[in-house]
C-alpha positions in Angstrom: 0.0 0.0 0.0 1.4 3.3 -1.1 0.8 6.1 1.6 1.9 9.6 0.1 1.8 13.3 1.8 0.6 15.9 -0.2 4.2 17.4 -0.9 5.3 13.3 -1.7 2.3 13.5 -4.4 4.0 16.9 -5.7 7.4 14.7 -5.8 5.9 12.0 -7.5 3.9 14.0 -9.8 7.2 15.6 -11.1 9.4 12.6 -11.5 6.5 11.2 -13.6 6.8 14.3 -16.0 10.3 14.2 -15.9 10.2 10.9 -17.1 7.9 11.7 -19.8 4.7 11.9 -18.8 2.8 15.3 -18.9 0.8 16.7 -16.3 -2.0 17.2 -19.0 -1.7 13.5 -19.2 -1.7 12.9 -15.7 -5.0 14.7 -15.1 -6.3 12.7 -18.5 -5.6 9.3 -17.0 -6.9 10.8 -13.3 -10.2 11.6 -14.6 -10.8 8.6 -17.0 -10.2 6.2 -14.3 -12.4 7.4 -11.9 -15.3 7.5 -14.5 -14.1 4.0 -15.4 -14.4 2.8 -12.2 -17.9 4.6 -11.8 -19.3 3.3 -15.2 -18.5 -0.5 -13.7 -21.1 0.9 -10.8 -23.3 2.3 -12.5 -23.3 0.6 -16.1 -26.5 2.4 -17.3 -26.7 6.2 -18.2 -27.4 8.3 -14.9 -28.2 11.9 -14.5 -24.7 13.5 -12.0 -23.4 16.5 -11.2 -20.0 17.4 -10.6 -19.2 20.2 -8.5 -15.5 22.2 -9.8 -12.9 24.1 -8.1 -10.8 26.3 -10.2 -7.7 24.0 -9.8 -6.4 21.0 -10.9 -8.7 18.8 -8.6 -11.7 20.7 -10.3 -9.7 19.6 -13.8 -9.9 15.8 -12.8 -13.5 16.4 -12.8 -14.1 18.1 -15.7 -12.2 15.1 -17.5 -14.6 12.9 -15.7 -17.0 14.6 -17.3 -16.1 14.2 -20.8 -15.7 10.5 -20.3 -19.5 9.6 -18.8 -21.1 11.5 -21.6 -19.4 10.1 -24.2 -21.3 7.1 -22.4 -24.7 8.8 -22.9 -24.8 10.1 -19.4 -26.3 13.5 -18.5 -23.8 15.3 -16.4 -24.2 18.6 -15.3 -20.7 20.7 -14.1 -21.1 23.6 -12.4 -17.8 25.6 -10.7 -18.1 27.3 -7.4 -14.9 28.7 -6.5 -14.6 31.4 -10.1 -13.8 31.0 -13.1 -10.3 31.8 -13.4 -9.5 28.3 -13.8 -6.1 26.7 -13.6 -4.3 25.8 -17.3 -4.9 22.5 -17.1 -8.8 22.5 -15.6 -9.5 25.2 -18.4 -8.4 23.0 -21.1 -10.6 20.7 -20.0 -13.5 23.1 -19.4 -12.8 24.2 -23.4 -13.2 20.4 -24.6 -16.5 20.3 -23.2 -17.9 22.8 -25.4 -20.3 21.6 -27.9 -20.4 18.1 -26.6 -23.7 16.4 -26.2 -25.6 15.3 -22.9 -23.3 18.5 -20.8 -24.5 21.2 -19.2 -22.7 24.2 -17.7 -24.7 25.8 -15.0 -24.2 28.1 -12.4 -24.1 26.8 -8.6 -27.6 28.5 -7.7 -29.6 26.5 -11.1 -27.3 23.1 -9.5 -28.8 23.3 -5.6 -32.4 23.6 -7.0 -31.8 20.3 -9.1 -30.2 18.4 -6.2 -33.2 19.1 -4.4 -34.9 17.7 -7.7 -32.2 14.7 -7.4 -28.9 13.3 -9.1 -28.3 10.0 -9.4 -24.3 10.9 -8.5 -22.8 13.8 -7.2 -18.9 14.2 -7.9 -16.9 16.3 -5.5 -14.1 18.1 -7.1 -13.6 21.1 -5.1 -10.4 21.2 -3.5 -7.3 19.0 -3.6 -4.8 17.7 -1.5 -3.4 20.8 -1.0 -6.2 21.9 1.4 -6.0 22.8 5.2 -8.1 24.8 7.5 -11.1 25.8 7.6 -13.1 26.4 4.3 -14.8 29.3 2.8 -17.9 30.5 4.0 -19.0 29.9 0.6 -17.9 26.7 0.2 -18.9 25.2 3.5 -22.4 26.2 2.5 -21.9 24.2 -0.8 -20.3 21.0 1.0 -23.4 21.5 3.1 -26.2 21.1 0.4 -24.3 18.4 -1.1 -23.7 16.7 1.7 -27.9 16.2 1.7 -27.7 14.7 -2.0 -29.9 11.4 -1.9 -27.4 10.2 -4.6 -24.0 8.3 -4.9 -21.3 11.4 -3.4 -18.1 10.9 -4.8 -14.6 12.4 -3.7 -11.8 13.0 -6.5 -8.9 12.1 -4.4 -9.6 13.4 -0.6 -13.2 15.1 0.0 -13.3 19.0 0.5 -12.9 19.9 3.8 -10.2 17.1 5.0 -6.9 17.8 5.8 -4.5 15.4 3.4 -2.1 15.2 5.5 -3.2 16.0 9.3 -6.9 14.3 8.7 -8.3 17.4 10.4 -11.6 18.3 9.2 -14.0 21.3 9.0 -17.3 20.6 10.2 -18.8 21.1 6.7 -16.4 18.5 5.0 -17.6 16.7 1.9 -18.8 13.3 3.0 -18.3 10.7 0.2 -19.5 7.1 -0.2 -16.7 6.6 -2.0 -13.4 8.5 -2.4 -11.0 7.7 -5.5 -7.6 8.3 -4.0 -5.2 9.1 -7.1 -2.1 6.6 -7.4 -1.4 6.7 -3.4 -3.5 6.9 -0.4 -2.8 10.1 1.4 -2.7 9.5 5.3 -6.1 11.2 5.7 -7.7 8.2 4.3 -6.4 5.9 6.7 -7.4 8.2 9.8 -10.3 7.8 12.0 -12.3 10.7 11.0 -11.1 10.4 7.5 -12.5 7.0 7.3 -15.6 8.2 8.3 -16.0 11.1 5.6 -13.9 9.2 3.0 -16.5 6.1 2.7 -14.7 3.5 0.5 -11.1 4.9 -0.8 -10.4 2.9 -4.2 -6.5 3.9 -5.2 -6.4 4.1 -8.8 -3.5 4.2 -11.1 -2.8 6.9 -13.1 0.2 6.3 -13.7 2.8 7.5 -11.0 5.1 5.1 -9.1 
């Protein structure tokens, strides 16, 4: 079992491009293999919403995106933290433009339809790199996700949880299942982080 610290992930995450691999790839393969794992879940076209930051956590989800509508799922993507969006999550906002089944909505036109109901919820807020307490803002939309009827899913360690510490706001994201990106981070493996994390599945995306 591979246990990594957010600045070990950063370490990682280098030596990988410096091998080769870009981090335009990395996200790629981050994103497709949490939808993969998702599709083998849910193997018929659902209705889900995935909530964005403007970083590259948000990115992971926006490439989740793309790869559950090109399976005739209905995904809605709305971003809650801006939209000055990193590089890489802006690239990957651009190539949803045009495709079918997507919809870009604003936060405010998502927490009427989760009242409505999603059949999955992705969380894609903030990455590893959290710690503290969140944003007014935010805590209010970790809040009304966090009463979604549908499957809640973490992209790597839900918003709100410390990666490294395991501390957590009160407001934290609470998944029923977290997909941990090439390592488990030693959040996942705490006592509180167990409880908010639900299931952690460690996928590869290609980092040793």
């Amino acid at each position: 079992m591979k246990i990594y610290t957010a600045a070990q992930m950063r370490l990682h995450e280098q030596q990988a491009v410096e091998q080769g691999t870009s981090f335009e790839q990395l996200m790629e393969h981050a994103g497709q293999a949490a939808a993969a794992d998702l599709l083998q879940r849910r193997p018929h076209p659902a209705h889900s919403l995935i909530v964005c930051g403007k970083g590259n956590n948000g990115g992971d989800g926006l490439v989740m995106a793309r790869a559950l509508q090109a399976h005739g799922w209905q995904v809605d993507v709305t971003a809650v933290c801006g939209h000055e969006f990193s590089e890489l999550a802006a690239l990957n906002l651009g190539r949803l433009n045009g495709l079918p089944n997507v919809a870009l909505i604003d936060w405010e036109m998502a927490s009427r339809r989760l009242a409505q109901g999603y059949d999955v919820v992705v969380e894609g807020i903030f990455g590893t790199g959290f710690n503290g307490k969140l944003p007014e803002a935010i805590a209010e939309v970790c809040a009304c996700l966090n009463h979604s009827d549908g499957l809640k899913i973490a992209l790597d360690i839900p918003t709100g949880l410390s990666c490294d510490s395991g501390e957590a706001d009160e407001q934290t994201f609470r998944a029923d299942v977290t997909y941990a990106f090439a390592a488990y981070k030693p959040a996942h493996l705490s006592a509180q982080g167990r409880r908010l994390c639900g299931e952690v599945v460690c996928l590869d995306i290609g980092i040793d």
